[in-house]
C-alpha positions in Angstrom: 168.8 -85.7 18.3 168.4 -86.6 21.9 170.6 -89.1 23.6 171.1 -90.0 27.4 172.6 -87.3 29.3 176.5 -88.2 30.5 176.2 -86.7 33.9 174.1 -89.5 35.3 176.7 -91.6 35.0 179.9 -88.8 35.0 180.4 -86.5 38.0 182.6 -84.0 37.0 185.4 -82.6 39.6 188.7 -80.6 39.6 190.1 -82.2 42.4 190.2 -85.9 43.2 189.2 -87.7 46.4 191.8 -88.6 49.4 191.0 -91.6 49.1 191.7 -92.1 45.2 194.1 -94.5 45.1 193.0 -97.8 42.6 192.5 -97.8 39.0 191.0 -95.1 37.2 190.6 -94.3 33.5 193.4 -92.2 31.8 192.9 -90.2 29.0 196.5 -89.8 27.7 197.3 -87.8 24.9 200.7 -87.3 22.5 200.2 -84.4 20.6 197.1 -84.6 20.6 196.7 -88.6 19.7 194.5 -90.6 22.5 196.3 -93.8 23.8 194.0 -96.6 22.9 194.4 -100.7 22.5 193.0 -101.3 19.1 192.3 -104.7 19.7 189.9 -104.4 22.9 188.5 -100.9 21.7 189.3 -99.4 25.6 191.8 -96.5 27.2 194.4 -97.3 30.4 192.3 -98.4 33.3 195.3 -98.4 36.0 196.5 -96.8 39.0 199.6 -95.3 37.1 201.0 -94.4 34.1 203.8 -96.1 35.1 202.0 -99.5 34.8 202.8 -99.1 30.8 205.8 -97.4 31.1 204.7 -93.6 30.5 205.6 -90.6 32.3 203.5 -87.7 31.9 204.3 -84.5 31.7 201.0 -82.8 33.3 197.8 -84.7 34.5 194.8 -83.2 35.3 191.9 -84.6 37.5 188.4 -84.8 35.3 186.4 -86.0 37.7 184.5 -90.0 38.1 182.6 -91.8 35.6 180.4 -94.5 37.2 182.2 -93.9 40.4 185.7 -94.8 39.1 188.2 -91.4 38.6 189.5 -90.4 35.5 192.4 -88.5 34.7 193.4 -86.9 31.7 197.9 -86.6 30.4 199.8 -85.4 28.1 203.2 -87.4 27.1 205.9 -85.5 25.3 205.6 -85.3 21.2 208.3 -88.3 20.8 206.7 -91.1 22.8 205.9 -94.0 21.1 203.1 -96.1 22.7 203.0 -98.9 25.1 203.6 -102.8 23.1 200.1 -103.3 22.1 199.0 -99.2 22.1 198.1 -97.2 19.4 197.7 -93.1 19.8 195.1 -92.5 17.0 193.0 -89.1 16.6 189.9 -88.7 18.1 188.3 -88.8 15.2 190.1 -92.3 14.0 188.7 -93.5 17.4 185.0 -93.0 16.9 183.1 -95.7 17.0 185.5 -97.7 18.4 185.6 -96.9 22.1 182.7 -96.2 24.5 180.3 -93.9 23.9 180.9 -92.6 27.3 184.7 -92.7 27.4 184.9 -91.1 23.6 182.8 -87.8 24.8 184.8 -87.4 27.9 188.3 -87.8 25.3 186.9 -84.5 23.5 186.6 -83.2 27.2 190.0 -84.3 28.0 191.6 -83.2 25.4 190.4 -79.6 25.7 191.7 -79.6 29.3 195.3 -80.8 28.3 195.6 -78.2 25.7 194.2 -75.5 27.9 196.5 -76.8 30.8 199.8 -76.4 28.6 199.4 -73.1 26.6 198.2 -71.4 30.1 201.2 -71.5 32.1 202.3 -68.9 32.4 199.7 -65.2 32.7 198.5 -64.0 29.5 198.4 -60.6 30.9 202.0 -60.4 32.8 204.0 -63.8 31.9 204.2 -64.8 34.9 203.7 -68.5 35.9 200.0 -69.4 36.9 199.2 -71.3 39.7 196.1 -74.2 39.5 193.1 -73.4 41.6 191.7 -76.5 43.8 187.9 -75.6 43.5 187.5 -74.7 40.0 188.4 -75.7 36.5 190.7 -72.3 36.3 194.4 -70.1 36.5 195.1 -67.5 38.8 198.1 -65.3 38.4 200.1 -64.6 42.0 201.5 -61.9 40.2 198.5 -59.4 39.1 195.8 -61.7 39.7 194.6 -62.6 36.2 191.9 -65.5 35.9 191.9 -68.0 33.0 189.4 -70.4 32.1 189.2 -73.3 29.7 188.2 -71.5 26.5 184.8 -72.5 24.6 184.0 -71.1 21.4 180.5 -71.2 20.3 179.1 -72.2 16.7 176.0 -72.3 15.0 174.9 -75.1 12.8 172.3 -74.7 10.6 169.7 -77.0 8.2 168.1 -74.1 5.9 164.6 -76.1 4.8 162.6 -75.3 1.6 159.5 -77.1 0.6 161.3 -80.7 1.1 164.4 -80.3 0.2 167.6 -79.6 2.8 170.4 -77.3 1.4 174.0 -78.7 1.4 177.0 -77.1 0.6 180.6 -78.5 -0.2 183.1 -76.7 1.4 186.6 -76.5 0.3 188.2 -78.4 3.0 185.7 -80.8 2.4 186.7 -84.0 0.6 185.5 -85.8 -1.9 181.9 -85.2 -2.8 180.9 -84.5 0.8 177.9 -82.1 1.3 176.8 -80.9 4.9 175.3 -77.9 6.2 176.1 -74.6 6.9 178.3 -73.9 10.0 180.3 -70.7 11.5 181.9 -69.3 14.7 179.6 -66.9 16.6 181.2 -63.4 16.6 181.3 -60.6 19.4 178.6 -59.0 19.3 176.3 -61.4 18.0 173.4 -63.5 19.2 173.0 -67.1 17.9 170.1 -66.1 15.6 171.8 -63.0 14.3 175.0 -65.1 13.1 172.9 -68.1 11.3 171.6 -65.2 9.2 175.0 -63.8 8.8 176.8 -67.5 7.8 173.7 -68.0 5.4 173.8 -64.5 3.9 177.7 -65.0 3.8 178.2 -68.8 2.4 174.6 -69.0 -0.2 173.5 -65.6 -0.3 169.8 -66.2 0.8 167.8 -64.9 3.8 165.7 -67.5 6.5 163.0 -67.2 8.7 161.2 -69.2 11.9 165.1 -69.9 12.9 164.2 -73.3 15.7 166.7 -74.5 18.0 167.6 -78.2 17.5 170.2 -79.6 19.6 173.9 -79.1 20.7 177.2 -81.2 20.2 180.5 -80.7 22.1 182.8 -80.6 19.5 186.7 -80.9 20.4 188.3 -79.5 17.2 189.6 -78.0 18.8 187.0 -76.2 21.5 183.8 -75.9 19.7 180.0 -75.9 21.1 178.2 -76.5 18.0 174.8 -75.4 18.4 172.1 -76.7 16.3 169.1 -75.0 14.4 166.5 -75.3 11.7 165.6 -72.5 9.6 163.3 -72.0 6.7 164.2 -70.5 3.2 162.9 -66.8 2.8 164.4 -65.3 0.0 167.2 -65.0 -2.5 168.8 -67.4 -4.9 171.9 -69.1 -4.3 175.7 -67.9 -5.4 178.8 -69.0 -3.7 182.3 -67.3 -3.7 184.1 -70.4 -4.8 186.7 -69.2 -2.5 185.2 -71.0 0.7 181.7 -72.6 -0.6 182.9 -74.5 -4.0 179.2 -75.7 -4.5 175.5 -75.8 -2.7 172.5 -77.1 -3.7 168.6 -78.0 -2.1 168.7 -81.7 -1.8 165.6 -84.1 -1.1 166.1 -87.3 0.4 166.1 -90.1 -2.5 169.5 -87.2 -4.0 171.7 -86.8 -1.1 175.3 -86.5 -1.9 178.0 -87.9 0.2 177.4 -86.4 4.1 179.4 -86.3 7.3 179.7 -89.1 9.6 177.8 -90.1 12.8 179.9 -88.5 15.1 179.0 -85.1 14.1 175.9 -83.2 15.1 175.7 -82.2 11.2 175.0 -85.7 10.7 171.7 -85.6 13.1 170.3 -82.6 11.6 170.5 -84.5 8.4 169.4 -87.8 9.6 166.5 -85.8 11.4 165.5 -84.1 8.5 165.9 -87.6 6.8 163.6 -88.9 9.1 160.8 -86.0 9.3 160.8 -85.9 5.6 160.9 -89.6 5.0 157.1 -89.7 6.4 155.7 -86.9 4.3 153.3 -88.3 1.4 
């Protein structure tokens, strides 16, 4: 669940240096598709945008990874990509680029969308202005703030005896099992909505709720936050409408589960782990 921290090698800033003037890293997106070169698995790494023949209808300043600046773009929805470019979705892109450069896309990403559908006030309508010290909109007008939205989830692997419980959503496709996941509402705290989602999705209560871990998640501005819980009570019904199936699973009977780019996919594999070594 643990991996090496981004900020030692990312620095993140709002506003670039004077002197930031060579190549940097762009993070260039056409509705919401990441310009990529398939072939060498990388992102631009130019002075301008102009270099492959874009122009950019915003850019936004993310800050320096390893010392060199990267800026994130947004190209309007009929651009087609550089000769030898590809715009693929972030999640068509895992595992091919950087680990580095593939969490700061979910970071870009957020900022372009955030950039474009705050122009103008939310409050009065009129046109925002940019502030140079922070990652936020000011209204002239009435003096509204906005800030890059986050929205909190939980994400939870409910543990009984040895066995993990999966459920298969009906988004899901396929056979694909993972475990149970849902927006945290007002009012709640993190422990209180795990108990919620479980109640709400299987129909059984947990105990000794453990935080795990934590994933940015970009789809679209998701903090999924990680737990372990352990089975207290109750037997398991679904409504069919959202949950089409859920089951406790052991190890040697998983179904089909997410992929590594997903912090369900840890839990799992940590549970895989942890329960691998039990006689």
């Amino acid at each position: 669940m643990k991996r090496d921290s981004i900020y030692r090698r990312y620095i993140p800033a709002v506003s670039p240096e004077k002197d930031n003037d060579g190549d940097a890293y762009w993070f260039v997106f056409c509705s919401d598709r990441l310009l990529f070169d398939p072939d060498k698995g990388t992102i631009p790494y130019i002075k301008s945008l102009t270099e492959v023949g874009l122009s950019p209808q915003r850019v936004q300043y993310l800050g320096a990874l390893e010392e060199q600046p990267c800026y994130s773009a947004e190209v309007a929805p009929d651009t087609d990509p550089p000769e030898g470019w590809s715009f693929g979705s972030l999640r068509s892109v895992y595992g091919i680029l950087d680990e580095d450069i593939y969490l700061l896309s979910g970071k870009a990403i957020q900022i372009v969308n955030w950039d474009r559908t705050h122009l103008y006030c939310g409050s009065c309508g009129h046109e925002t202005q940019p502030l140079q010290d922070e990652r936020a909109k000011k209204c002239p007008e009435c003096g509204h703030m906005s800030f890059p939205r986050l929205s909190p989830a939980v994400i939870v692997a409910v543990i009984r005896d040895d066995k993990i419980l999966l459920t298969h959503n009906v988004v899901f496709r396929n056979n694909l099992h993972s475990i149970i996941a849902g927006f945290v509402e007002p009012g709640e705290t993190l422990e209180e909505c795990i108990r919620r989602e479980v109640m709400e999705e299987v129909g059984i209560t947990v105990k000794n709720i453990e935080y795990l871990g934590s994933q940015p998640w970009p789809f679209p501005n998701s903090l999924m936050i990680g737990f372990t819980a352990e089975y207290e009570s109750g037997e398991i019904t679904t409504d069919d409408k959202e949950i089409l199936d859920a089951g406790w699973y052991g190890v040697d009977n998983l179904p089909e589960i997410p992929s590594g780019m997903s912090i369900a996919r840890q839990i799992i594999d940590w549970f895989i782990e942890n329960r691998s070594g039990i006689d």
